[in-house]
C-alpha positions as CSV (number, residue, x, y, z in Angstrom):
1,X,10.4,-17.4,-12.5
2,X,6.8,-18.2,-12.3
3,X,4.5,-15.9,-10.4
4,X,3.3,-18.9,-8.1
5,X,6.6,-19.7,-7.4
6,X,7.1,-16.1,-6.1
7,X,4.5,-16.4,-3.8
8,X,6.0,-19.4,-2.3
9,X,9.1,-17.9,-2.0
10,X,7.9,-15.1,-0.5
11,X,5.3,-17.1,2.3
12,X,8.7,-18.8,3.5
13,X,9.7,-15.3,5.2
14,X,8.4,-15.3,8.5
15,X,8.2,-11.5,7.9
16,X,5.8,-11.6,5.2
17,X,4.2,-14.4,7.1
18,X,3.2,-12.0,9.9
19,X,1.9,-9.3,8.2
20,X,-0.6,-11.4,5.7
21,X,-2.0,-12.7,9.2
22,X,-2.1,-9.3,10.5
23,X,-4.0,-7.8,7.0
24,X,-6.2,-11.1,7.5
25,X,-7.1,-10.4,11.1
26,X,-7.8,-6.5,10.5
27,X,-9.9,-7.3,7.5
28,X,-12.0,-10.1,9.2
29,X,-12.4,-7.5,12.0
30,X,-13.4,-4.5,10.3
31,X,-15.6,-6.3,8.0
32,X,-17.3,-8.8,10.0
33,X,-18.5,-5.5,12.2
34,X,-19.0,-2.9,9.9
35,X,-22.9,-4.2,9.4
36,X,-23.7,-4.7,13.2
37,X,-23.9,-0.7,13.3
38,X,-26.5,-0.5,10.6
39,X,-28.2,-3.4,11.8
40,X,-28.6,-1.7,15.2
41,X,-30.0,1.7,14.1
42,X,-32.6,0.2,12.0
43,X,-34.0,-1.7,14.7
44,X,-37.1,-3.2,13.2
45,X,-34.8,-6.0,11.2
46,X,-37.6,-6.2,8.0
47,X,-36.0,-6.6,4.6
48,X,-35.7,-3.6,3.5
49,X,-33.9,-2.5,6.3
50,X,-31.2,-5.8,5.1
51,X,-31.3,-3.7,1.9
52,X,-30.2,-0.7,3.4
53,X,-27.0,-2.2,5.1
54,X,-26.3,-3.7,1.8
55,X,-26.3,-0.5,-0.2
56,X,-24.4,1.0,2.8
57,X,-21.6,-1.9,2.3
58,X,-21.8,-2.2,-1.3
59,X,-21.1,1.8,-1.5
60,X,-18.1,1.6,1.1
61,X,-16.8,-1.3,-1.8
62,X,-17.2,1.1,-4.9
63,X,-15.5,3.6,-2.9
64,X,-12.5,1.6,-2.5
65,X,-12.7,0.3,-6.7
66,X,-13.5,3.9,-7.2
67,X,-10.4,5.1,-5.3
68,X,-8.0,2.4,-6.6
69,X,-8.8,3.3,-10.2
70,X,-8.0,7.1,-9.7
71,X,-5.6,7.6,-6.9
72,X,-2.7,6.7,-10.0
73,X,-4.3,9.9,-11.7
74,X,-4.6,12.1,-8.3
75,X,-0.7,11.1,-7.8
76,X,0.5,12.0,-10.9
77,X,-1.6,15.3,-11.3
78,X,0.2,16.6,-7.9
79,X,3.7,16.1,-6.3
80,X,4.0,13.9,-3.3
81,X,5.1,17.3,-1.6
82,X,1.4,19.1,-2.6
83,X,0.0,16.3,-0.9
84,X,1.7,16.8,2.4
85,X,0.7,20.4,2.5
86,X,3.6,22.2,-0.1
87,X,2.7,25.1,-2.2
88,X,1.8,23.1,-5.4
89,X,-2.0,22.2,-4.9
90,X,-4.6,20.3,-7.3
Protein backbone atom coordinates (compact mmCIF):
# COMPACT_ATOMS: atom_id res chain seq x y z
CA UNK A 1 0.00 0.00 0.00
CA UNK A 2 1.38 3.35 -0.74
CA UNK A 3 2.29 5.58 2.15
CA UNK A 4 -0.12 8.38 0.86
CA UNK A 5 -2.78 6.08 0.69
CA UNK A 6 -2.20 5.25 4.43
CA UNK A 7 -2.62 8.64 5.39
CA UNK A 8 -5.88 8.78 3.74
CA UNK A 9 -7.03 5.91 5.22
CA UNK A 10 -6.07 6.87 8.37
CA UNK A 11 -7.69 10.82 8.13
CA UNK A 12 -11.12 8.95 7.46
CA UNK A 13 -11.15 7.88 11.38
CA UNK A 14 -12.80 10.52 13.16
CA UNK A 15 -10.51 9.36 15.98
CA UNK A 16 -7.40 10.33 14.33
CA UNK A 17 -9.26 13.18 13.04
CA UNK A 18 -9.55 14.73 16.54
CA UNK A 19 -6.37 14.32 17.75
CA UNK A 20 -4.29 15.89 14.59
CA UNK A 21 -6.67 18.98 15.38
CA UNK A 22 -5.94 18.84 18.94
CA UNK A 23 -1.71 18.39 18.22
CA UNK A 24 -2.53 21.46 15.69
CA UNK A 25 -4.21 23.61 18.23
CA UNK A 26 -1.60 22.90 21.13
CA UNK A 27 1.16 23.58 18.79
CA UNK A 28 -0.20 26.90 17.31
CA UNK A 29 -0.79 27.85 20.99
CA UNK A 30 2.35 27.10 22.55
CA UNK A 31 4.32 28.41 19.69
CA UNK A 32 2.57 31.45 18.63
CA UNK A 33 3.16 32.63 22.56
CA UNK A 34 6.34 31.28 23.43
CA UNK A 35 8.12 34.77 22.02
CA UNK A 36 5.53 37.22 23.60
CA UNK A 37 7.57 36.43 27.06
CA UNK A 38 10.86 37.39 25.64
CA UNK A 39 9.49 40.13 23.89
CA UNK A 40 8.08 41.53 27.14
CA UNK A 41 11.25 41.40 29.30
CA UNK A 42 13.33 43.03 26.81
CA UNK A 43 11.29 45.95 26.64
CA UNK A 44 13.24 48.27 24.50
CA UNK A 45 12.08 46.26 21.13
CA UNK A 46 15.73 47.25 19.09
CA UNK A 47 17.05 44.45 16.99
CA UNK A 48 19.16 42.85 18.93
CA UNK A 49 16.74 42.34 21.43
CA UNK A 50 14.64 40.33 18.04
CA UNK A 51 18.01 38.43 18.09
CA UNK A 52 17.78 37.41 21.48
CA UNK A 53 14.21 35.80 21.18
CA UNK A 54 15.45 34.14 18.11
CA UNK A 55 18.37 32.36 19.71
CA UNK A 56 16.02 31.71 22.73
CA UNK A 57 13.56 29.87 20.01
CA UNK A 58 16.07 28.52 17.83
CA UNK A 59 17.69 26.75 21.11
CA UNK A 60 14.27 25.38 22.44
CA UNK A 61 14.25 23.74 18.45
CA UNK A 62 17.81 22.11 18.73
CA UNK A 63 16.76 20.86 22.02
CA UNK A 64 13.88 18.99 20.70
CA UNK A 65 16.35 17.61 17.29
CA UNK A 66 18.83 17.15 20.01
CA UNK A 67 16.49 15.02 22.07
CA UNK A 68 14.86 13.10 19.19
CA UNK A 69 18.29 12.00 18.00
CA UNK A 70 19.33 10.52 21.48
CA UNK A 71 16.30 9.54 23.44
CA UNK A 72 16.61 5.99 21.03
CA UNK A 73 20.12 5.71 22.78
CA UNK A 74 18.99 6.94 26.50
CA UNK A 75 16.16 4.06 26.05
CA UNK A 76 18.12 1.46 25.12
CA UNK A 77 21.05 2.13 27.60
CA UNK A 78 18.42 1.83 30.63
CA UNK A 79 15.14 -0.36 31.13
CA UNK A 80 11.78 1.30 30.95
CA UNK A 81 11.70 0.21 34.83
CA UNK A 82 15.26 2.51 35.65
CA UNK A 83 13.42 5.18 34.10
CA UNK A 84 10.42 5.09 36.46
CA UNK A 85 12.64 5.04 39.43
CA UNK A 86 13.83 0.86 39.61
CA UNK A 87 17.12 -0.04 40.91
CA UNK A 88 18.88 -0.20 37.44
CA UNK A 89 20.14 3.55 36.82
CA UNK A 90 22.18 5.19 33.89
Amino acid sequence: MHPLARYASLLRLRRVRIVLLAVAVEGFLFFGIFGYPGRASCGTGSASSYTAIGFVLAGFGLGGVVYSVLVKVLLSAASASAWLGGRRRL
